[in-house]
VOGU-3710 file (C-alpha; in Angstrom, 3 decimals, decimal comma):
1> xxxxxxxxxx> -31,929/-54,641/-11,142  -34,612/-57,292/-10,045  -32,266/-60,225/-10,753  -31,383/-61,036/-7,236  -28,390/-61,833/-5,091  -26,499/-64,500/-5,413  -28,479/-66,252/-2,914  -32,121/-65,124/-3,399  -34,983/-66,369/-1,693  -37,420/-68,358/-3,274
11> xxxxxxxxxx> -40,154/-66,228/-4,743  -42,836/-65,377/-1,958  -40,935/-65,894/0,871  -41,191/-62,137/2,136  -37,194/-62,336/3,207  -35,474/-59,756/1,540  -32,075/-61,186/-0,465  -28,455/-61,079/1,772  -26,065/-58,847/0,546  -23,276/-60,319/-0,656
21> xxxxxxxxxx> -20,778/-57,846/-1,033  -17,941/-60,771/-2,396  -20,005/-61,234/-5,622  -20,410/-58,266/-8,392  -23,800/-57,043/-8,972  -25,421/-56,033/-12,248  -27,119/-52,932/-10,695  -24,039/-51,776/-8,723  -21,692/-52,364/-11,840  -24,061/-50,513/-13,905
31> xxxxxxxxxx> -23,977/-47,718/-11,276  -20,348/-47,407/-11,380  -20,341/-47,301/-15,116  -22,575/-44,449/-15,101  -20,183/-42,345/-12,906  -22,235/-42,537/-9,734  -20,725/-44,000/-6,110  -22,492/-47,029/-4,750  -20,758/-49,868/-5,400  -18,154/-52,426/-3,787
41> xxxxxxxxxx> -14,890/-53,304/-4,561  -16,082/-56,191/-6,673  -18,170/-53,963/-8,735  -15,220/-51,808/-9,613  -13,173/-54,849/-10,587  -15,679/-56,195/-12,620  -16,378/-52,984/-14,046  -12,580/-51,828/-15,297  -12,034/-55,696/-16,516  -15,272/-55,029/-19,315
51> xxxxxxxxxx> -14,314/-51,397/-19,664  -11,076/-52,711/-21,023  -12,327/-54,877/-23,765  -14,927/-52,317/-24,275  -14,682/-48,828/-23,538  -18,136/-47,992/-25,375  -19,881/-49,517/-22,008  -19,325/-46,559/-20,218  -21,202/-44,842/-23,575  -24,548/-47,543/-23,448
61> xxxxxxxxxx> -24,723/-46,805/-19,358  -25,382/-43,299/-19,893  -27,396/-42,826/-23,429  -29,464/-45,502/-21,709  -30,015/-42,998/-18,881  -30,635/-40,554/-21,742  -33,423/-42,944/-23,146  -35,044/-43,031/-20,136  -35,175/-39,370/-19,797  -36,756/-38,932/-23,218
71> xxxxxxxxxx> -39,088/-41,779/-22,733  -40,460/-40,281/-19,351  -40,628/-36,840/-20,559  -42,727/-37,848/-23,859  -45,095/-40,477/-21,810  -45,742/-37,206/-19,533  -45,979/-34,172/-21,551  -47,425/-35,759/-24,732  -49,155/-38,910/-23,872  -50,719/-37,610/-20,409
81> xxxxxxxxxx> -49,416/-40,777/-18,429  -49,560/-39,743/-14,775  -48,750/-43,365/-13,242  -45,374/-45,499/-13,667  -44,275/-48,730/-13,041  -40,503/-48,915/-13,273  -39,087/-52,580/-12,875  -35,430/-53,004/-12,256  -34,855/-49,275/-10,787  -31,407/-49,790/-10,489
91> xxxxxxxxxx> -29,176/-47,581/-7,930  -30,655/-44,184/-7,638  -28,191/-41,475/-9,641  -29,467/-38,679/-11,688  -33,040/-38,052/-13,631  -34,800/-40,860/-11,961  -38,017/-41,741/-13,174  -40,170/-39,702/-10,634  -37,488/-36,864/-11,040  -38,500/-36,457/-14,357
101> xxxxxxxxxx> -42,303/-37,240/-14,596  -43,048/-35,201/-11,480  -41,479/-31,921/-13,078  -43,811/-31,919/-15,637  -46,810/-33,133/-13,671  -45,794/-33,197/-9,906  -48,956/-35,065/-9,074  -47,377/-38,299/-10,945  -48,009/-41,399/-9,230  -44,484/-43,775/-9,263
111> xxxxxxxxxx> -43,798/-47,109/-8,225  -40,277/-48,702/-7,871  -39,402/-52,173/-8,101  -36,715/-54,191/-7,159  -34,958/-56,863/-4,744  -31,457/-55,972/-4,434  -31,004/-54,959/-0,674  -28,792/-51,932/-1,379  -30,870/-50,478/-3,874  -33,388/-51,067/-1,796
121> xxxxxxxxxx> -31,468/-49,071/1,185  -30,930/-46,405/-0,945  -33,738/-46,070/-2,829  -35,968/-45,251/0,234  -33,411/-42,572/1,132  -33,378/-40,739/-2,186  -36,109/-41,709/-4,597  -38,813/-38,803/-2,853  -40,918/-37,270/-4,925  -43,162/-34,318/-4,801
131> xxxxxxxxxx> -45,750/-32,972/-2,100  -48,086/-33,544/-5,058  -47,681/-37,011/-5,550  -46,575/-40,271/-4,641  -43,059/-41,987/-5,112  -43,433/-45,749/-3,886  -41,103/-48,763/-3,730  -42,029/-52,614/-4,115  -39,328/-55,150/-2,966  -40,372/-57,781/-5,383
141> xxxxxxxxxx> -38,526/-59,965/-8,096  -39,291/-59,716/-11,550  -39,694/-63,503/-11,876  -43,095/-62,825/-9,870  -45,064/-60,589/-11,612  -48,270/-61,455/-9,488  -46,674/-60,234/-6,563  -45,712/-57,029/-8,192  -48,722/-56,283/-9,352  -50,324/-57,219/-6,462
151> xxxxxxxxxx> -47,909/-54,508/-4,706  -48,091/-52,197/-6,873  -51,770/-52,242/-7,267  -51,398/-50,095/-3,618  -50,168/-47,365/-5,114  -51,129/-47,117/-8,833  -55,058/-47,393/-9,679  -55,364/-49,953/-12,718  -58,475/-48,735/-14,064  -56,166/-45,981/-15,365
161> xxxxxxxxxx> -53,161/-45,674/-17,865  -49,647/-47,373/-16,475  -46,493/-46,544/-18,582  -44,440/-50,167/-17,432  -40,998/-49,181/-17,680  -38,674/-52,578/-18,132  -35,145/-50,880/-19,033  -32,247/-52,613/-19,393  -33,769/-55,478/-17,058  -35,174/-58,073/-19,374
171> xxxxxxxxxx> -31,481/-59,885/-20,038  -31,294/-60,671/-16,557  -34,616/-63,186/-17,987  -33,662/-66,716/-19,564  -35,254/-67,319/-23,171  -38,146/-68,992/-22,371  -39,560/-66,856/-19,638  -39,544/-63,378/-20,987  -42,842/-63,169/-23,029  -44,390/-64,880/-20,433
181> xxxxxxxxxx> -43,574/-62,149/-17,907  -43,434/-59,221/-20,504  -47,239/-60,278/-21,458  -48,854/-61,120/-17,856  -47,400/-57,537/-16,968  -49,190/-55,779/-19,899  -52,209/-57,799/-19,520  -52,737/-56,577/-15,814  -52,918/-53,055/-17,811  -55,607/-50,968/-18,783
191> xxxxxxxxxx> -56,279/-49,374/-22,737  -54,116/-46,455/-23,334  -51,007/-47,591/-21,415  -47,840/-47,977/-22,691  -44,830/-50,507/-22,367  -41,386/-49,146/-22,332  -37,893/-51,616/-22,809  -34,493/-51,572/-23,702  -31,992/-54,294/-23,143  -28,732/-54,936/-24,714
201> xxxxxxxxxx> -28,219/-56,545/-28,111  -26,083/-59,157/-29,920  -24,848/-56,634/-32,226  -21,073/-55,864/-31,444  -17,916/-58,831/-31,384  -16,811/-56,762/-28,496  -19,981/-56,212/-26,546  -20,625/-59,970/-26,441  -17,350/-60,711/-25,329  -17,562/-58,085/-22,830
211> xxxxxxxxxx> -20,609/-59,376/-21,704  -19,065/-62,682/-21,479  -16,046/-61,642/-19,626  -18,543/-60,034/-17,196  -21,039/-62,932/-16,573  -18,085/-64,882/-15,913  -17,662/-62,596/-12,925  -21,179/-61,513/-11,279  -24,168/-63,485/-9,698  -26,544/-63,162/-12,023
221> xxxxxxxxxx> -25,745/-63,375/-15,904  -26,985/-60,642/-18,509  -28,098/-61,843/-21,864  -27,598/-60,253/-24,766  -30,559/-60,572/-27,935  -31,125/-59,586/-31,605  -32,997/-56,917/-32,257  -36,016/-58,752/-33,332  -36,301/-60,538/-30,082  -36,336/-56,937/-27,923
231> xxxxxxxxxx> -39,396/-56,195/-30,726  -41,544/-59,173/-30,577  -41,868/-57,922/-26,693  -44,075/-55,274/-28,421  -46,695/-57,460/-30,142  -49,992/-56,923/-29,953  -48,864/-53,277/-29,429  -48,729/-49,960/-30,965  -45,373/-48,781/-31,368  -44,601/-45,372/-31,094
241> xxxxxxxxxx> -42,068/-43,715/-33,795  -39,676/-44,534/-34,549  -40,161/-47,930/-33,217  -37,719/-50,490/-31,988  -34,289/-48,686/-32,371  -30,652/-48,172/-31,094  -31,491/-45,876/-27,838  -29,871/-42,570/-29,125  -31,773/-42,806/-31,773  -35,227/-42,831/-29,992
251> xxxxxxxxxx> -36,891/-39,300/-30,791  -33,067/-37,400/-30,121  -33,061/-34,283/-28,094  -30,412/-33,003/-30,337  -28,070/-33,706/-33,343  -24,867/-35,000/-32,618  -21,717/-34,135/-34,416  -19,625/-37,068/-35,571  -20,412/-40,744/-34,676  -22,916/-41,844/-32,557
261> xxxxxxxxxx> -21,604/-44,033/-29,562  -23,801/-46,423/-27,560  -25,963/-48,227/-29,983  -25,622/-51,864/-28,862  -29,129/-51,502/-26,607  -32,291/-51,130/-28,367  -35,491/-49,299/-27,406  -38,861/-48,268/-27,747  -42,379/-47,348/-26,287  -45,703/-48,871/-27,535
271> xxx> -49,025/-48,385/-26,487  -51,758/-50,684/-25,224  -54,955/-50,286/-27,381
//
């Protein structure tokens, strides 16, 4: 995620963040959540103590994974997006953005952002994409949208559609400053592109004293909003169907039997007229 370390550098600097491996990280927690392997000690820790106030965590870390899947593979195949910005990558696992856009049009153009030195280790190890196109990385902070656009602007050509992918990372953003960013990002984008987000919501006792537990614990803290506040990041937009809703529930693959688990983060995709 593109919340930092627990001693970031001030924005524009060019130093990359130290890695402090003492102090649990968002992006490494969420990694071992989702079953994958790169994380520290800490990040275990810190994982297990929210897993045991709420087990369905393990559930949101992997139907987001699912969302993200089902968001690339519509933007793709149905709305002919060839060019993604993903903010917050995360720790490479499985069905990564370009992993997914790329096998339905290899010649997809994708740009990764984020400042967390291990993700940034592994992410130019693993996240390759196709002969056919191009699978970039931008070590850049979400708190400086310039700069990533700026970046980015190396890889991706702005005169043409940009899905902007912002999963899971907008909580890491205090009140006041996420419209700002969410809007200068979709500004610097042309007609016909399309703004993706989840983040987690206020909508479970035991979620937000999960989240608690784990704030209490890591460097950076994760905020959890209503469900009206991860919509109003869509306005001025054209939401796609079914709009802003729990993630499984974003245009399902298939239907499940019995209760659906994971529906504390809400999601959608709109597009830029």
């Amino acid at each position: 995620m593109t919340d930092g370390s627990s001693s970031p550098e001030p924005a524009g600097s060019g130093q990359p963040p130290q890695l402090d491996t003492t102090v649990a990280h968002s992006a490494r927690v969420w990694n071992y959540w989702m079953g994958g392997k790169d994380y520290f000690a800490v990040d275990r820790e810190v994982g297990d103590q929210v897993y045991e106030s709420f087990p369905e965590i393990v559930d949101l870390a992997r139907t987001s994974r699912e969302f993200l899947v089902r968001v690339v593979t519509y933007l793709a195949r149905d709305a002919g997006i060839r060019q993604f910005l993903d903010i917050g990558t995360g720790m490479p696992t499985v069905n990564n953005t370009h992993e997914v856009a790329q096998s339905i049009t290899p010649e997809c153009r994708v740009v990764y952002v984020d400042n967390d030195p291990l993700v940034l280790v592994h992410a130019r190890a693993l996240l390759v994409g196709t002969p056919e196109g191009v699978t970039d990385y931008v070590d850049a902070d979400l708190r400086d949208p310039d700069t990533i656009l700026r970046r980015a602007a190396g890889t991706l050509d702005f005169d043409q559609p940009i899905a902007l992918m912002l999963m899971g990372i907008l909580g890491h953003i205090p009140d006041d400053e996420v419209l700002p960013i969410v809007r200068r990002l979709t500004a610097a984008l042309p007609s016909g592109s399309y703004l993706s987000i989840y983040d987690g919501t206020n909508t479970s006792d035991a979620y937000n004293e999960a989240i608690k537990r784990g704030n209490e614990q890591g460097s950076v803290p994760y905020h959890l909003r209503s469900p009206d506040d991860i919509a109003a990041r869509f306005e001025g937009l054209e939401l796609v169907d079914p709009g802003v809703v729990p993630c499984p529930l974003w245009r399902p693959d298939t239907v499940e039997v019995g209760t659906r688990r994971g529906l504390d983060q809400y999601g959608g995709v709109a597009r830029k007229p």
